[in-house]
PDB file of the backbone (N, CA, C, O) and the ligand in Angstrom, with CONECT records:
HET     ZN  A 101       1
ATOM      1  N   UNK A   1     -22.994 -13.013 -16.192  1.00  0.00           N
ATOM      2  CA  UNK A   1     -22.945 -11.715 -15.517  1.00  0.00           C
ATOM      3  C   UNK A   1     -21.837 -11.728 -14.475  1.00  0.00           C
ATOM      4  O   UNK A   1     -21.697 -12.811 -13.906  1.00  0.00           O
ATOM      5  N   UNK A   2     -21.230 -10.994 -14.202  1.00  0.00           N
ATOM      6  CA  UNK A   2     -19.694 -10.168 -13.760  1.00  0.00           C
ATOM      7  C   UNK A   2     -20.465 -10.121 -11.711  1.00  0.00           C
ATOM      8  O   UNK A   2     -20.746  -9.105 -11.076  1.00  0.00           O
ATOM      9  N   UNK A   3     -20.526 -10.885 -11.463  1.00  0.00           N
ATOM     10  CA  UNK A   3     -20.808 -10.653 -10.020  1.00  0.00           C
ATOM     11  C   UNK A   3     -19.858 -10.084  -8.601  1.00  0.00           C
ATOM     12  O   UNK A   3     -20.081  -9.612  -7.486  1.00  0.00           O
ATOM     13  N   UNK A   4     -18.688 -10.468  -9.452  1.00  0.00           N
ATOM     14  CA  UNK A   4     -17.405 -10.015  -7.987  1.00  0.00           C
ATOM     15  C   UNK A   4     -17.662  -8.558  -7.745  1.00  0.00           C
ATOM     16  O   UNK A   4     -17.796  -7.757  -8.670  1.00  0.00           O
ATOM     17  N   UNK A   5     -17.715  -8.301  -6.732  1.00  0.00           N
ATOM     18  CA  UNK A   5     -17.609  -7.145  -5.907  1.00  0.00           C
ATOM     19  C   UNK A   5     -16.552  -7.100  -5.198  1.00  0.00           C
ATOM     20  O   UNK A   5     -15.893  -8.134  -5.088  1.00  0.00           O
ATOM     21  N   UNK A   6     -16.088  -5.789  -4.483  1.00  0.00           N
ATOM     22  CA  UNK A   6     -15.307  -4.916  -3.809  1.00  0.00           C
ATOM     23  C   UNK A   6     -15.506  -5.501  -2.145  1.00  0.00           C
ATOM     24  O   UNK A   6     -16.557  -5.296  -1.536  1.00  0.00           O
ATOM     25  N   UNK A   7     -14.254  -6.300  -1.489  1.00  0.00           N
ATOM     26  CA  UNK A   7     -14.909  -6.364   0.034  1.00  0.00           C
ATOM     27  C   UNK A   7     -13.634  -5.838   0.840  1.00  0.00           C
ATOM     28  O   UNK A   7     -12.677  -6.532   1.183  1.00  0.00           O
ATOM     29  N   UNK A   8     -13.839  -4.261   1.110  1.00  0.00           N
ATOM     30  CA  UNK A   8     -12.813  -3.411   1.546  1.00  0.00           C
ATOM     31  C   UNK A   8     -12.489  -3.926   3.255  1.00  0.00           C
ATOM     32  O   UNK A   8     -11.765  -3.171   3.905  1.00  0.00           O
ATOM     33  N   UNK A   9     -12.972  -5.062   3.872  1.00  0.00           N
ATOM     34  CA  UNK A   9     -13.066  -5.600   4.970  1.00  0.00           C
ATOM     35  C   UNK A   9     -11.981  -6.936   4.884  1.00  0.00           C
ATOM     36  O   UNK A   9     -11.659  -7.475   5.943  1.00  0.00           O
ATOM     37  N   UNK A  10     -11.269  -7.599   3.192  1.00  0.00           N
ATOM     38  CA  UNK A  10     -10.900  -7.961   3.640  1.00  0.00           C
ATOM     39  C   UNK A  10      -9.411  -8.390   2.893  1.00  0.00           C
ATOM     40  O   UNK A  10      -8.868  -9.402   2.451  1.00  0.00           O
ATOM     41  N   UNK A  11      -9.115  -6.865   3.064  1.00  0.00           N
ATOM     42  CA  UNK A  11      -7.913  -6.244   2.478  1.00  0.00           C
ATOM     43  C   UNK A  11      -7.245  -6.914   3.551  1.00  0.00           C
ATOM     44  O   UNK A  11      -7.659  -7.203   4.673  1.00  0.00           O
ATOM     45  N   UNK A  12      -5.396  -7.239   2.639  1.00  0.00           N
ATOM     46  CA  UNK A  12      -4.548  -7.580   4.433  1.00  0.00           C
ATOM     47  C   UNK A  12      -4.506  -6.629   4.721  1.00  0.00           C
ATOM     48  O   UNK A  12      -5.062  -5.690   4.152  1.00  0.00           O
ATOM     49  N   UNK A  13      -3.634  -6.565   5.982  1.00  0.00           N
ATOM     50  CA  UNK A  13      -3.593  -6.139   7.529  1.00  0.00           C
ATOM     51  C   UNK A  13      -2.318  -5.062   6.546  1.00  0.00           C
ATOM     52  O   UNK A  13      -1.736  -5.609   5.609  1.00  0.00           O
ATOM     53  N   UNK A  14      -2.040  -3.748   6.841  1.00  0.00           N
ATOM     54  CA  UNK A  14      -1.385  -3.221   6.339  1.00  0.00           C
ATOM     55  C   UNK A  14       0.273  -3.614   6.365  1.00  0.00           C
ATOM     56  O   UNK A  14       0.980  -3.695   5.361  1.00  0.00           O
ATOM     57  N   UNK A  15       0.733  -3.849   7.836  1.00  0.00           N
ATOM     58  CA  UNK A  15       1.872  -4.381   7.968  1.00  0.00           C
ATOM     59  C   UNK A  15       2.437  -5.750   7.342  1.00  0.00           C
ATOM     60  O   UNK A  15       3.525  -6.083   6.871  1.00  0.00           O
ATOM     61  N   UNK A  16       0.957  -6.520   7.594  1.00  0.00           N
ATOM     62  CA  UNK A  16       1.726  -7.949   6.663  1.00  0.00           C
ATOM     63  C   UNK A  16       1.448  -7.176   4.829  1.00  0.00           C
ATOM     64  O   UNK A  16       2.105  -7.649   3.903  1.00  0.00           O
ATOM     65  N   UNK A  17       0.908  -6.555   4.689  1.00  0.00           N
ATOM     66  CA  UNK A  17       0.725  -6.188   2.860  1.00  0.00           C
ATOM     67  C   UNK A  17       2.513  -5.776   2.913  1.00  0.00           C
ATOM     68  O   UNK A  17       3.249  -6.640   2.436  1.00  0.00           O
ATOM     69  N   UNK A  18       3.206  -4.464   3.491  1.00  0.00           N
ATOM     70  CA  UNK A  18       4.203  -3.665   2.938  1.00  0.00           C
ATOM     71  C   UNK A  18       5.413  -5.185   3.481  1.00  0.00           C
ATOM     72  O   UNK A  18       6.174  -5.477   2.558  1.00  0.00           O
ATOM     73  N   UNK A  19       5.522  -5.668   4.190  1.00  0.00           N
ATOM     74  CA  UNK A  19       6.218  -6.523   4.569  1.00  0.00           C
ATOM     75  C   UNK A  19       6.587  -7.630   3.097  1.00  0.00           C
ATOM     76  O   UNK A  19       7.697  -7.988   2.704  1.00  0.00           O
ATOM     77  N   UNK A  20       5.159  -7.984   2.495  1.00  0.00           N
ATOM     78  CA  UNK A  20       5.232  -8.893   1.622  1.00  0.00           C
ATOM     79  C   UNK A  20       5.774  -7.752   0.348  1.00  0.00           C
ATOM     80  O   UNK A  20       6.716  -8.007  -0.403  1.00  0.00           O
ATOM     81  N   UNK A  21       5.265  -6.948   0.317  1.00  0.00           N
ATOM     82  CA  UNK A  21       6.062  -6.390  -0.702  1.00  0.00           C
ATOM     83  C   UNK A  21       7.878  -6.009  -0.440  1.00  0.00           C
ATOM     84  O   UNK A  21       8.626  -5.420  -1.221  1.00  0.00           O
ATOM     85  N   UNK A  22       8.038  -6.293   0.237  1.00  0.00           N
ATOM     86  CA  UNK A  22       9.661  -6.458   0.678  1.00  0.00           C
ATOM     87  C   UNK A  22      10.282  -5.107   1.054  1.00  0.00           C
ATOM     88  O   UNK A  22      11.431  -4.765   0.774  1.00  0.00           O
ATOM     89  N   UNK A  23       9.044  -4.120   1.967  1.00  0.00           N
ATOM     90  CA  UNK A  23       9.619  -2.582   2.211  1.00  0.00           C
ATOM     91  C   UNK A  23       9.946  -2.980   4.187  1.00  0.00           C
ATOM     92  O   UNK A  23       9.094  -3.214   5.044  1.00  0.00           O
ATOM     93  N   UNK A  24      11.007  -2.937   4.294  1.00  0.00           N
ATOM     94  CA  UNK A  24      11.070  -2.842   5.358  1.00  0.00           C
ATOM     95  C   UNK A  24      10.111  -1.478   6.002  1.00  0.00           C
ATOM     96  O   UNK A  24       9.818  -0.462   5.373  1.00  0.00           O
ATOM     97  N   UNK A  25       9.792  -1.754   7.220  1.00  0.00           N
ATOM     98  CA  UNK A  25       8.952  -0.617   8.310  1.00  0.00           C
ATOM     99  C   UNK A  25       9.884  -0.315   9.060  1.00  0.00           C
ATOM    100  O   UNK A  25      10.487  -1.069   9.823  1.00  0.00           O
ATOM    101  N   UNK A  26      10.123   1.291   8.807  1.00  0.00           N
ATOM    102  CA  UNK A  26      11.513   1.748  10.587  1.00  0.00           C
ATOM    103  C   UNK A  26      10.384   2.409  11.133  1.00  0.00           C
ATOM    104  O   UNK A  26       9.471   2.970  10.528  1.00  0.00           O
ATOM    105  N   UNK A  27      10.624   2.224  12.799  1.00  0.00           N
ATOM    106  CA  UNK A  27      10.266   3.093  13.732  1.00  0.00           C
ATOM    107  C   UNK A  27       9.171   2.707  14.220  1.00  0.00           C
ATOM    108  O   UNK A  27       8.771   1.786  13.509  1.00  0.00           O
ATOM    109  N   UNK A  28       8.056   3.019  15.518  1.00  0.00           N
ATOM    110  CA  UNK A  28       7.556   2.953  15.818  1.00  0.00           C
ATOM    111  C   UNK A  28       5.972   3.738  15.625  1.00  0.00           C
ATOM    112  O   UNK A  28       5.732   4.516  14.701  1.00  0.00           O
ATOM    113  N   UNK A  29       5.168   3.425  16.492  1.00  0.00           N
ATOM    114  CA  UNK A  29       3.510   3.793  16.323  1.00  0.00           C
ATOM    115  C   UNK A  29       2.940   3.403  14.841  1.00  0.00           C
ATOM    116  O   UNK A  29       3.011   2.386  14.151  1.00  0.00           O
ATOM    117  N   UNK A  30       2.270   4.847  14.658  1.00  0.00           N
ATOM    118  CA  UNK A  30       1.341   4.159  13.874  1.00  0.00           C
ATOM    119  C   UNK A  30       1.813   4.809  12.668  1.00  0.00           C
ATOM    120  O   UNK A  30       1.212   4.627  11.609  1.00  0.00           O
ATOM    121  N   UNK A  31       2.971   5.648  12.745  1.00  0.00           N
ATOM    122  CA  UNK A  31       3.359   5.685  11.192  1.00  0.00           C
ATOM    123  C   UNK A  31       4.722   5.350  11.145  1.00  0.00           C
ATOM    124  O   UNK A  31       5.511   5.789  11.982  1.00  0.00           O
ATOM    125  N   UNK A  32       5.190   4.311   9.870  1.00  0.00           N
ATOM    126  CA  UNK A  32       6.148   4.178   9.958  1.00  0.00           C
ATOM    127  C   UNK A  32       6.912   4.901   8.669  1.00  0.00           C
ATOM    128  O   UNK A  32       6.324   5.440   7.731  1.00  0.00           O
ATOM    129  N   UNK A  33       8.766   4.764   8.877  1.00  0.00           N
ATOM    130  CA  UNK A  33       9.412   5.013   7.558  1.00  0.00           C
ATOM    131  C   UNK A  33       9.424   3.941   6.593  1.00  0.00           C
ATOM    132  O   UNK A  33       9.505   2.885   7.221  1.00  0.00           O
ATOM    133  N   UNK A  34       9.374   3.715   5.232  1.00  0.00           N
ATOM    134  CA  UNK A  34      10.018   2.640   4.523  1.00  0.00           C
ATOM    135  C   UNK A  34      10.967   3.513   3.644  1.00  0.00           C
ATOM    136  O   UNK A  34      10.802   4.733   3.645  1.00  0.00           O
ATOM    137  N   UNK A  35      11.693   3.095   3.092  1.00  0.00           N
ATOM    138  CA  UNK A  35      12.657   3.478   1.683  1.00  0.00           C
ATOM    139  C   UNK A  35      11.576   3.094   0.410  1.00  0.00           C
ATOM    140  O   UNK A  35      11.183   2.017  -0.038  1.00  0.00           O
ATOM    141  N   UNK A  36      11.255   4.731   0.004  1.00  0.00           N
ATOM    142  CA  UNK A  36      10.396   5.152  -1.254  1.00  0.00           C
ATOM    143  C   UNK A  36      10.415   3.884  -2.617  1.00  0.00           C
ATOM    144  O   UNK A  36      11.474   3.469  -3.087  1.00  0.00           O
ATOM    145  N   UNK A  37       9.196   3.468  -3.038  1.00  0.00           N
ATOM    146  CA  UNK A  37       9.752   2.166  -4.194  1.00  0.00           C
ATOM    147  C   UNK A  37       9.126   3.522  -5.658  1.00  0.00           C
ATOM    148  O   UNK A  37       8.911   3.282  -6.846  1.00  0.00           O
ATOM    149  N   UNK A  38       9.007   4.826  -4.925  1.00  0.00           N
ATOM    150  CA  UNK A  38       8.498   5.675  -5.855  1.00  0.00           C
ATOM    151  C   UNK A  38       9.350   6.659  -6.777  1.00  0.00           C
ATOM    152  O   UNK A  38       9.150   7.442  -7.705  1.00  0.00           O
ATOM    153  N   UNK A  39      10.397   6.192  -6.018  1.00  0.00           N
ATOM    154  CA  UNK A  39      11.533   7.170  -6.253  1.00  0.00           C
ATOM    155  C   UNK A  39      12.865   6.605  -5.969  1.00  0.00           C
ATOM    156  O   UNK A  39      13.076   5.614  -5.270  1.00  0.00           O
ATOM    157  N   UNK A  40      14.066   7.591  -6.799  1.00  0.00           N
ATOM    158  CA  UNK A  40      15.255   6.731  -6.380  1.00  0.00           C
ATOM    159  C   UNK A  40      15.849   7.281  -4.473  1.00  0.00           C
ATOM    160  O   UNK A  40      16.694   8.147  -4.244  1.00  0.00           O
ATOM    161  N   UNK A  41      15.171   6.549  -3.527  1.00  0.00           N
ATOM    162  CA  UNK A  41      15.740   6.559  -2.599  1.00  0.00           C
ATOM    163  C   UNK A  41      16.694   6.590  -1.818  1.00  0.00           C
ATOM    164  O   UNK A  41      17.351   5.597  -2.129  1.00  0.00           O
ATOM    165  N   UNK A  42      17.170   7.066  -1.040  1.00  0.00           N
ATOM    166  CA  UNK A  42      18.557   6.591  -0.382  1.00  0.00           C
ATOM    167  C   UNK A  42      17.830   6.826   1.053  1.00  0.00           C
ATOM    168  O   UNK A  42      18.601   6.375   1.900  1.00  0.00           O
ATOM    169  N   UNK A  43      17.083   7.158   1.449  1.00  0.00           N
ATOM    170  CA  UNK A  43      16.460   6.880   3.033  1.00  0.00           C
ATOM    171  C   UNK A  43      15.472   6.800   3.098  1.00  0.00           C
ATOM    172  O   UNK A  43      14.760   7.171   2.164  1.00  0.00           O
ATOM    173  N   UNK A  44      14.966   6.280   4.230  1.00  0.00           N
ATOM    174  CA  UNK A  44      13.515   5.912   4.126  1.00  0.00           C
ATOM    175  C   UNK A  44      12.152   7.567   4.106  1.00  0.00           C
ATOM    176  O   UNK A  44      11.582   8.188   5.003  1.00  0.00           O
ATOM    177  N   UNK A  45      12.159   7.640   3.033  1.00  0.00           N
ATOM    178  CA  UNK A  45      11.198   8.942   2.664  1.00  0.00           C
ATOM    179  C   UNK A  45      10.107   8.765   2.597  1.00  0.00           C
ATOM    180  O   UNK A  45       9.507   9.797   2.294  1.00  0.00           O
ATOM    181  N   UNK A  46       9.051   7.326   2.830  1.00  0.00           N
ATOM    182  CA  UNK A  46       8.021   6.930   2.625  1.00  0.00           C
ATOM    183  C   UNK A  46       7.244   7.131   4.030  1.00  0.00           C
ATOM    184  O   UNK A  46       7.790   6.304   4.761  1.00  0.00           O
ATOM    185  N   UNK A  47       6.350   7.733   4.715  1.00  0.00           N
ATOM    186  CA  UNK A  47       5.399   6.925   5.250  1.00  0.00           C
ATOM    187  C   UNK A  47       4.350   6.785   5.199  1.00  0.00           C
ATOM    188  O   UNK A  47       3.500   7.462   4.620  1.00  0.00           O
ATOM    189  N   UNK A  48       4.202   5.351   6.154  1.00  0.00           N
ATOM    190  CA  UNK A  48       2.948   4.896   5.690  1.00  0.00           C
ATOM    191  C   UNK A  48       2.292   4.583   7.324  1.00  0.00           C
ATOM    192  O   UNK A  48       2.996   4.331   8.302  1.00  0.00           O
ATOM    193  N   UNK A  49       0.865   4.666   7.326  1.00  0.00           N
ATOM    194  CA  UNK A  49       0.353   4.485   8.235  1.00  0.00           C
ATOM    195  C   UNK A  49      -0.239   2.581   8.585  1.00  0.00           C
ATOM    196  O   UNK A  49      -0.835   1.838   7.805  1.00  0.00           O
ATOM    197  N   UNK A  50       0.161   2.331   9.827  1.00  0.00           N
ATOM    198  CA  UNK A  50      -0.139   0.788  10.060  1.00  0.00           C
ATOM    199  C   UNK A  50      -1.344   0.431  10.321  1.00  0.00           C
ATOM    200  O   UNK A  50      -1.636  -0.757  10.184  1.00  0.00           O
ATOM    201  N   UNK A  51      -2.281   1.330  10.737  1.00  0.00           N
ATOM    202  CA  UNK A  51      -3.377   1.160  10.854  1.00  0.00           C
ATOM    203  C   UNK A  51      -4.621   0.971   9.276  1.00  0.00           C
ATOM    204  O   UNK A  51      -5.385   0.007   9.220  1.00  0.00           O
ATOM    205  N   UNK A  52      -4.594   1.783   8.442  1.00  0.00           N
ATOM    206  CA  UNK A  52      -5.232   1.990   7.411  1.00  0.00           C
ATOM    207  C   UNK A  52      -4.762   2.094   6.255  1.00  0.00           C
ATOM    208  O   UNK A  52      -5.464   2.569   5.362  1.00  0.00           O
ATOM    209  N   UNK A  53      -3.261   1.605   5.975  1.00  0.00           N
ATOM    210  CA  UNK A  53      -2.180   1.487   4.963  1.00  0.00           C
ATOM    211  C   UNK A  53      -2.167   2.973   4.179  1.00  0.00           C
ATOM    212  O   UNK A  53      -1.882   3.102   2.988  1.00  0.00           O
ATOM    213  N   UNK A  54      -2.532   4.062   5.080  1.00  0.00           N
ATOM    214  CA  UNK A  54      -2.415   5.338   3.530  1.00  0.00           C
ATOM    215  C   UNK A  54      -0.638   5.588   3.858  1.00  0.00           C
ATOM    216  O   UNK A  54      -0.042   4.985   4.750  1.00  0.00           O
ATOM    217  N   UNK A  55      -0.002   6.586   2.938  1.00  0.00           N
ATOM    218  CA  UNK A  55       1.587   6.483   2.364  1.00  0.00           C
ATOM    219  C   UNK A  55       1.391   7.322   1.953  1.00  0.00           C
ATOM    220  O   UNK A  55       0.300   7.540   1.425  1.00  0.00           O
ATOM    221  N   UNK A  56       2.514   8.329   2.006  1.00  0.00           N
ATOM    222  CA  UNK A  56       2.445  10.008   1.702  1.00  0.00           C
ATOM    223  C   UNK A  56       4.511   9.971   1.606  1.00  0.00           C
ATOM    224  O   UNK A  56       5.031   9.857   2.716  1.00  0.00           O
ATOM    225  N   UNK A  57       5.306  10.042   0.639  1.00  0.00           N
ATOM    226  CA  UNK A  57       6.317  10.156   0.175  1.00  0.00           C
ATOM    227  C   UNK A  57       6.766  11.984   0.892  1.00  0.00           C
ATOM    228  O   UNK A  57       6.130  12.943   0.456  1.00  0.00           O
ATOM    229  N   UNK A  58       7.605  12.144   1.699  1.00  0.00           N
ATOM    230  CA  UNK A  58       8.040  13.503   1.844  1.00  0.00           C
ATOM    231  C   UNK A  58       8.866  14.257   0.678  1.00  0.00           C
ATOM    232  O   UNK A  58       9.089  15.454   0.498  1.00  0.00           O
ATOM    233  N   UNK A  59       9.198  13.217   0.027  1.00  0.00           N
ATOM    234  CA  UNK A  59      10.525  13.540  -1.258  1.00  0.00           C
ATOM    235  C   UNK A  59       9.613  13.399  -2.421  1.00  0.00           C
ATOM    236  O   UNK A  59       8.853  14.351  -2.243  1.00  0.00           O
ATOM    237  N   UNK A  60       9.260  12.860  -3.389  1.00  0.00           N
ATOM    238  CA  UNK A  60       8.450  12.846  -4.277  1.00  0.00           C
ATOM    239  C   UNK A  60       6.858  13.055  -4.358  1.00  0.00           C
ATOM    240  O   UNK A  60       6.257  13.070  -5.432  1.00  0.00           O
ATOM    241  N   UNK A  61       6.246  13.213  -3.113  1.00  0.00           N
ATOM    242  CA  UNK A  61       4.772  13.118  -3.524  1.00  0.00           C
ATOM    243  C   UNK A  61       4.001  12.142  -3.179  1.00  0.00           C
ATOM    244  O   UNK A  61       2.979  12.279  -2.507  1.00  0.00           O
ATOM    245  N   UNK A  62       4.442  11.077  -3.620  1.00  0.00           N
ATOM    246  CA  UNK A  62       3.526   9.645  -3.554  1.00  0.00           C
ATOM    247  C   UNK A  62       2.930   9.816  -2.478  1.00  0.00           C
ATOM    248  O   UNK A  62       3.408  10.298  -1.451  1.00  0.00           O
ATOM    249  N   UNK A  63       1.540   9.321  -2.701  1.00  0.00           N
ATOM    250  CA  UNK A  63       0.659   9.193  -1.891  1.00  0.00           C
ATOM    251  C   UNK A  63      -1.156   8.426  -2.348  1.00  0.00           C
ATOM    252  O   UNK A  63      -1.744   8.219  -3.410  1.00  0.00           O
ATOM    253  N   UNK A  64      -1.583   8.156  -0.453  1.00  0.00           N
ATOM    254  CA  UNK A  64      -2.732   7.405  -1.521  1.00  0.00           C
ATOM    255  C   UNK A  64      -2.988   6.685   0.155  1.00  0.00           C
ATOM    256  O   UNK A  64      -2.159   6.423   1.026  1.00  0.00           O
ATOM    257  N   UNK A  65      -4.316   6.539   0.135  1.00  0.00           N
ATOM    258  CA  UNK A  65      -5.085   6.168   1.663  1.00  0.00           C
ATOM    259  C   UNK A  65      -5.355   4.751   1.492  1.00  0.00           C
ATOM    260  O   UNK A  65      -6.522   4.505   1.795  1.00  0.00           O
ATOM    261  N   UNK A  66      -4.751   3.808   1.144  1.00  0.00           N
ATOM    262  CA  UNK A  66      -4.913   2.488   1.880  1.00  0.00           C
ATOM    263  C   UNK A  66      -4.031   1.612   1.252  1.00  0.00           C
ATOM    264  O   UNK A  66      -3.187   2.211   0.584  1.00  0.00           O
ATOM    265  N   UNK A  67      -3.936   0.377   1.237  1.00  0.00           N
ATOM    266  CA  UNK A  67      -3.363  -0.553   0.373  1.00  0.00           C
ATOM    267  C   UNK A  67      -3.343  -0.693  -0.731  1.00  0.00           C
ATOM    268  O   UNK A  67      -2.462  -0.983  -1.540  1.00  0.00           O
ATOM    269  N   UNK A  68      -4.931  -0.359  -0.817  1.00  0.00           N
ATOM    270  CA  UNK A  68      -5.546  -1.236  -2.453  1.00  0.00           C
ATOM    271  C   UNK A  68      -4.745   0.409  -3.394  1.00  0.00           C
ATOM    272  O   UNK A  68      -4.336   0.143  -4.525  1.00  0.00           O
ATOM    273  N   UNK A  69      -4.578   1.789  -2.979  1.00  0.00           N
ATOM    274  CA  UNK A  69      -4.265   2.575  -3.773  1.00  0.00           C
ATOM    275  C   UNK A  69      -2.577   2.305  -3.746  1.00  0.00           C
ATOM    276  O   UNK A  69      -2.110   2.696  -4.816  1.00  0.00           O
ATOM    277  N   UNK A  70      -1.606   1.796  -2.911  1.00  0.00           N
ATOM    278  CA  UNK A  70      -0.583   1.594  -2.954  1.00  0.00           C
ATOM    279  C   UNK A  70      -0.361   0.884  -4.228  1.00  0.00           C
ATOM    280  O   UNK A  70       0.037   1.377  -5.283  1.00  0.00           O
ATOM    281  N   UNK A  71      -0.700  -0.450  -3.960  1.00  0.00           N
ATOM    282  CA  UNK A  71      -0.863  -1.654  -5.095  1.00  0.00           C
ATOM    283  C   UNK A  71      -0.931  -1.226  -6.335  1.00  0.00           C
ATOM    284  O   UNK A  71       0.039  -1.318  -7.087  1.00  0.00           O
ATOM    285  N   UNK A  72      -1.824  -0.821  -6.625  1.00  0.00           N
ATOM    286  CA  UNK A  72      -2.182  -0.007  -8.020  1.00  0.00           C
ATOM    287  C   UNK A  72      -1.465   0.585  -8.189  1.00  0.00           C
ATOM    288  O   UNK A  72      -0.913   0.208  -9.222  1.00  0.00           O
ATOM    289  N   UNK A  73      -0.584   2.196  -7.441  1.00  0.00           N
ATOM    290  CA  UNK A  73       0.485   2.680  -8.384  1.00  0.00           C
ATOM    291  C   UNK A  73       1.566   2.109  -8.216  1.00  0.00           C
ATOM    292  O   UNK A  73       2.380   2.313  -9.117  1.00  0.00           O
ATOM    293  N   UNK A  74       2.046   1.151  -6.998  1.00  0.00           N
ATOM    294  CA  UNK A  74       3.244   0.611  -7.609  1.00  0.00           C
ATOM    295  C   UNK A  74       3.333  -0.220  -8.440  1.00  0.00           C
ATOM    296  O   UNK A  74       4.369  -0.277  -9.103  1.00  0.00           O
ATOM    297  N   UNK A  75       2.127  -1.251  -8.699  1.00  0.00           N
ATOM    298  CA  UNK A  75       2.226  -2.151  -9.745  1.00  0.00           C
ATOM    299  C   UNK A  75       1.343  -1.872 -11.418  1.00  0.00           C
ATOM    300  O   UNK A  75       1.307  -2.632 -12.385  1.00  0.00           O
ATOM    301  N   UNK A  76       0.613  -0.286 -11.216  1.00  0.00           N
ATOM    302  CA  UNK A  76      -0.112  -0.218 -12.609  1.00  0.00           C
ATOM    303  C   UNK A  76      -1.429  -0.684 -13.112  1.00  0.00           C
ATOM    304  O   UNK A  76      -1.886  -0.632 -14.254  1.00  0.00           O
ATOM    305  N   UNK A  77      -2.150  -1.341 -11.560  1.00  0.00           N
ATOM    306  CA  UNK A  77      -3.181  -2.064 -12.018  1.00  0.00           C
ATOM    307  C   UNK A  77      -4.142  -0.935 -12.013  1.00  0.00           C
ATOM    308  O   UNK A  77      -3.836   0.254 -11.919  1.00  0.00           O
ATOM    309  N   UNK A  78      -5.242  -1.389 -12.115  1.00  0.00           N
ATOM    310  CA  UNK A  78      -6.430  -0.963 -12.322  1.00  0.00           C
ATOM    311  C   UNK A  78      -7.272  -1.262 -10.853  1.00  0.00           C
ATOM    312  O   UNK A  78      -6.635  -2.234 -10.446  1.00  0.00           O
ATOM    313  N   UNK A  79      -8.054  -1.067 -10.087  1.00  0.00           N
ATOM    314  CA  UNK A  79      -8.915  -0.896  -9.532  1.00  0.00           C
ATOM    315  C   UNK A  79      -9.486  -2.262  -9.064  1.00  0.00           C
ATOM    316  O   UNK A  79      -9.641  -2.566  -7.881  1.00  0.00           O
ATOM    317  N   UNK A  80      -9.755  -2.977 -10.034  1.00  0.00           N
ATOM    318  CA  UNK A  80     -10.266  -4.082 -10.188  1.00  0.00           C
ATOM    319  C   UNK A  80      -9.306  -5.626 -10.142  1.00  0.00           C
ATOM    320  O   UNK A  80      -9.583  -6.710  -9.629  1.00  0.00           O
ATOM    321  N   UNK A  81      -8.059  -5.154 -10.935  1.00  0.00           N
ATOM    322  CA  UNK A  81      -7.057  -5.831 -10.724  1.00  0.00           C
ATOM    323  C   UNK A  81      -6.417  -5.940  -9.432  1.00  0.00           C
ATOM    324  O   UNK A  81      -6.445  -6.941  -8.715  1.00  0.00           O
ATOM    325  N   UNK A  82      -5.930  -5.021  -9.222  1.00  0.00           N
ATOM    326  CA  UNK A  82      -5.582  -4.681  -7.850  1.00  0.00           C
ATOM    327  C   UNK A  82      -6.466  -5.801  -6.762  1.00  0.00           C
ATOM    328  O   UNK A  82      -6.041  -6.811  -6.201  1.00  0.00           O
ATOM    329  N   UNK A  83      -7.497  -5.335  -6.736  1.00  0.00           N
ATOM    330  CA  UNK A  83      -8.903  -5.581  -5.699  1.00  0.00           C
ATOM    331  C   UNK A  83      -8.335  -7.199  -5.654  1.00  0.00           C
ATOM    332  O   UNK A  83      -7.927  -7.633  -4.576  1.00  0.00           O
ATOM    333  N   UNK A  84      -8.329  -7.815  -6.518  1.00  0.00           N
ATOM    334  CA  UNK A  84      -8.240  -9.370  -7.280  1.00  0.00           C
ATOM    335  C   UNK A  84      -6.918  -9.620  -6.321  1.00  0.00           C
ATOM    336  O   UNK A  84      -6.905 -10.472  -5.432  1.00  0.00           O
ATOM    337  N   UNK A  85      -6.152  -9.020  -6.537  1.00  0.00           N
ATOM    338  CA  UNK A  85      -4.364  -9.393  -6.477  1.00  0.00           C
ATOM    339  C   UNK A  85      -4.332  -9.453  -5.006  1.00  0.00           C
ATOM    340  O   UNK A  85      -3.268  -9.633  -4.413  1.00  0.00           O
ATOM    341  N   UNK A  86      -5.247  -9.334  -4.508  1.00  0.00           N
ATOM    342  CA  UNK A  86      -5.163  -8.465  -2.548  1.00  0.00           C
ATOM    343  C   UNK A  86      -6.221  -9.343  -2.407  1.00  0.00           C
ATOM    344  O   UNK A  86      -6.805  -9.237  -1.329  1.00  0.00           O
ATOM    345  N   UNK A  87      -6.545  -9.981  -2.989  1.00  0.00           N
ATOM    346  CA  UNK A  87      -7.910 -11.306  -1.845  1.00  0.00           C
ATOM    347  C   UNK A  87      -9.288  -9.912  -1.669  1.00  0.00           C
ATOM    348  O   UNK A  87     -10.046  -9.903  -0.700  1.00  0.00           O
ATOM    349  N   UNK A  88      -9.334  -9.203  -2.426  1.00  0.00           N
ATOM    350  CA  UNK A  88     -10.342  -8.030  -1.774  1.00  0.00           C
ATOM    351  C   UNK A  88     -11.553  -8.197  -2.825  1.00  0.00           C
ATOM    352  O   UNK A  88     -12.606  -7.598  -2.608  1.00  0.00           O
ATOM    353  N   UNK A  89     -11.421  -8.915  -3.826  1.00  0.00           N
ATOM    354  CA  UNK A  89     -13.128  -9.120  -4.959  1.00  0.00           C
ATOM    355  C   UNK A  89     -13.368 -10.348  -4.436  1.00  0.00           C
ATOM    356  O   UNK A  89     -12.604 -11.301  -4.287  1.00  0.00           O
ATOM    357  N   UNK A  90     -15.026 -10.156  -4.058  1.00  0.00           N
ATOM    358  CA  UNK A  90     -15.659 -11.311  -3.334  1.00  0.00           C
ATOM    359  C   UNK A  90     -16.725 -12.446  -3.974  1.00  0.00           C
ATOM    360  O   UNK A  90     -17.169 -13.346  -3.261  1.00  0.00           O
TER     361      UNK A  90
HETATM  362 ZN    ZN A 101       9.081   8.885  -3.032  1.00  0.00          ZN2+
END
C-alpha cells in the first residue's frame, strides 16, 4: 500500500527553490521580478512572491500560488511527482 503523503510544511523556502532553479530575483520586499522561463523573455516579466512562492507572469499569463504549482508547469510533472522532486511526500 502507497503510504506517502503530501507535507505542504516542508516545501523549500521559496527564495532558495527559484534561486536553485537558476531565475535570478530583482528587487526588493515581498515580490520580486525574475525573467519569465514561460515565455520568450527579454525582461524580467515574472513575479513571484517570497513569502508563499505564488508567480503571476504580466506578459504571458503564467501563474500559480506556491512552488509545488511552479514546478509542475515548468517541468510537466504531475502533482505527485512534483511533491517527490521538492522533498514535500512524506
Ligand atoms: Zn511569461
Amino acid at each position: 500500500m502507497n503510504t506517502a503523503r503530501f507535507e505542504r510544511s516542508t516545501l523549500p523556502d521559496p527564495v532558495a527553490y527559484f534561486n536553485r532553479e537558476g531565475l535570478r530575483l530583482v528587487g526588493r520586499g515581498r515580490w520580486r521580478s525574475v525573467v519569465c522561463p514561460f515565455h520568450d523573455d527579454a525582461r524580467p516579466s515574472l513575479r513571484v512572491n517570497v513569502d508563499t512562492g505564488a508567480y503571476k507572469c504580466m506578459a504571458c499569463g503564467a501563474k500559480g500560488g506556491d512552488v509545488l504549482a511552479f514546478h509542475r508547469q515548468r517541468h510537466g510533472l504531475s502533482f505527485v511527482q512534483a511533491a517527490r522532486d521538492l522533498g514535500a511526500m512524506a
